[in-house]
N, C-alpha and C positions, 0 to 999 in steps of 0.2 A: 504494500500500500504506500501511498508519496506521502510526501510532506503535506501538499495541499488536501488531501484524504483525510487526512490525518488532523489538520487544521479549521475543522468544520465544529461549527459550534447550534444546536436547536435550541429555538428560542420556546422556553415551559409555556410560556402560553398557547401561542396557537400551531406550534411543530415546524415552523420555517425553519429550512437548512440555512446557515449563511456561512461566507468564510469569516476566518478569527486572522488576525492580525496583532501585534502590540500595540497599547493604546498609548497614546503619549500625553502630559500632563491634563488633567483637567478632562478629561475627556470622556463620554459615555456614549455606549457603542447600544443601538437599537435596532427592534427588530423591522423591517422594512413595511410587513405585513399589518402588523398591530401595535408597532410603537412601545411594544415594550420593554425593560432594561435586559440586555444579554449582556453588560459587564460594563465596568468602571475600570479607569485607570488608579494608578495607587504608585505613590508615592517612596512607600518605604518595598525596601528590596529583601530580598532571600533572609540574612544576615537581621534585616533590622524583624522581618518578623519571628523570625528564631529567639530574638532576645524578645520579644513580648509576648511568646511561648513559653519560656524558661520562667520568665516573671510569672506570669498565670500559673504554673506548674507549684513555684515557690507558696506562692497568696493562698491557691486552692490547699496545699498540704497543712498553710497556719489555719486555714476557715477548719479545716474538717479536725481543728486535733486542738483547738483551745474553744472557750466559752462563747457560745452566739449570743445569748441571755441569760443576765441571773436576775433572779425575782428575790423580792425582800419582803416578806408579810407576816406583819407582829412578831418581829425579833428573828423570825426562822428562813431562809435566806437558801437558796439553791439555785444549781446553776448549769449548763449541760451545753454538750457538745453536739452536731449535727449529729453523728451516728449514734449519740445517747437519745439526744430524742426521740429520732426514728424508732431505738428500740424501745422506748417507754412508751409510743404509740402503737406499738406492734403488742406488745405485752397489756395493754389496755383492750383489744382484742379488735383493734382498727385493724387486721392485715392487709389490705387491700390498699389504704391510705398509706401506710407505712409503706409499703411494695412499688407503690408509684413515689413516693420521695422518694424512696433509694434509687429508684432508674433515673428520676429525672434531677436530683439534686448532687449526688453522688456516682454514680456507674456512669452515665453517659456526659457529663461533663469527664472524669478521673480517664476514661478512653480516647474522649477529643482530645486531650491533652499529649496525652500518651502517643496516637495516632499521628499528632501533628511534629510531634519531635520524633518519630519513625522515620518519616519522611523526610522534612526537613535536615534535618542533621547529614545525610550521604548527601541530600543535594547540595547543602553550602559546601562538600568536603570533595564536590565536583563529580559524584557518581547516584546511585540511583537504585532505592532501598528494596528489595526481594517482593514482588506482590506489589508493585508500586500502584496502577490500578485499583486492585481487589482495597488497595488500604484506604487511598482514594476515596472511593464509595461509600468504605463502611465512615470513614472520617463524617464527612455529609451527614448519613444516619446517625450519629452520634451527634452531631451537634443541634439537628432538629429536634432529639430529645435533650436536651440538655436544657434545664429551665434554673440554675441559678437563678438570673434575675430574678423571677418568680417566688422563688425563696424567699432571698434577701427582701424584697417587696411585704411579704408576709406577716415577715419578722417585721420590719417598720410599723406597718397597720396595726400589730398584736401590741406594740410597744407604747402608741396612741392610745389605744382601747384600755391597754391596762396601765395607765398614768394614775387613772383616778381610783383606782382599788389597790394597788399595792407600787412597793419601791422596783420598777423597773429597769434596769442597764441594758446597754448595749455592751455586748462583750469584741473581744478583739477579731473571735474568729468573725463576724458580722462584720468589719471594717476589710476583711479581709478579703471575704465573697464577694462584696461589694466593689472591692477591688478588681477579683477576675472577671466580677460582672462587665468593666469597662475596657479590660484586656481583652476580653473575649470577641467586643464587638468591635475594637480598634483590628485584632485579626483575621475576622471573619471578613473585614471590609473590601478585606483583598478577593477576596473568592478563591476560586480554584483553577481558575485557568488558568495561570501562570505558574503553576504548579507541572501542567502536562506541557507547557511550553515548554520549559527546563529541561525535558527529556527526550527534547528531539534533536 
């Protein structure tokens, strides 16, 4: 198959084939048919999103391994970590709830991450990681479920609501999720097609 085979990019909405090219600053590339986004140019390179991968990897390990919230009510005072929680609401007999925060707040963000330094790291290192593809794809799947934000969001609304009934903190790991929350989307910004460019 050629380069130009191979440089074909379908736009999700309405299936148009087009060719892909590199975009240069500023610039958004659309679908001819329906006008809608088939990719953004971006700024930062190979290198700069690997360091805002590593940073993400770093933030998600302090979210998920110190304090999101402690509560303080009538002198008694507790305090729990994301996978504490989840399992205090698994253990309260939510399974179902608890089972969907682990995929979406935990497993599929802790995979995007993981996925995206797969990848990344033989590409800045000038070569091109085993299943490049296959990892590719599942990347994408993982970051559709990946609902940090949602989380972190939660935790804010719970922390509102209970101002007026007990002593509520924000804990570190909360500053922390909140963090990858905006690493995440500074990453994502890039997309993925310069990812398959690299490899050709």
């Amino acid at each position: 198959m050629s380069r130009d085979e191979h440089s074909l990019v379908v736009c999700e909405q309405c299936g148009m084939a087009h060719r892909w090219r590199p975009l240069a600053g500023h610039v958004v590339a659309r679908c001819v048919r329906c006008d809608a986004v088939l990719g953004r140019s971006h700024r930062l390179g190979l290198s700069a999103i690997l360091a805002l991968t590593l940073t993400a990897a770093v933030c998600f390990a302090v979210g998920i391994t110190t304090d999101v919230l402690s509560l303080s009510f009538r002198g008694v005072s507790q305090a729990a970590t994301l996978p504490e929680a989840i399992g205090a609401v698994w253990s309260e007999g939510q399974e179902a709830i608890a089972a969907i925060a682990a995929l979406t707040a935990l497993i599929a963000p802790a995979a995007f991450i993981v996925l995206r330094l797969y990848i990344l790291v033989p590409l800045v290192m000038g070569t091109t990681a085993p299943g490049f593809a296959l990892g590719v794809r599942l990347m994408q799947h993982a970051a559709r479920w990946s609902m940090v934000e949602v989380f972190t969001i939660g935790v804010l609304l719970s922390l509102v609501r209970l101002a007026g009934l007990a002593d509520a903190t924000p804990g570190p790991g909360l500053f922390a999720l909140g963090a990858v929350t905006f690493l995440f989307a500074a990453i994502e910004s890039a997309g993925t097609k310069h990812l398959w460019w690299q490899v050709r």
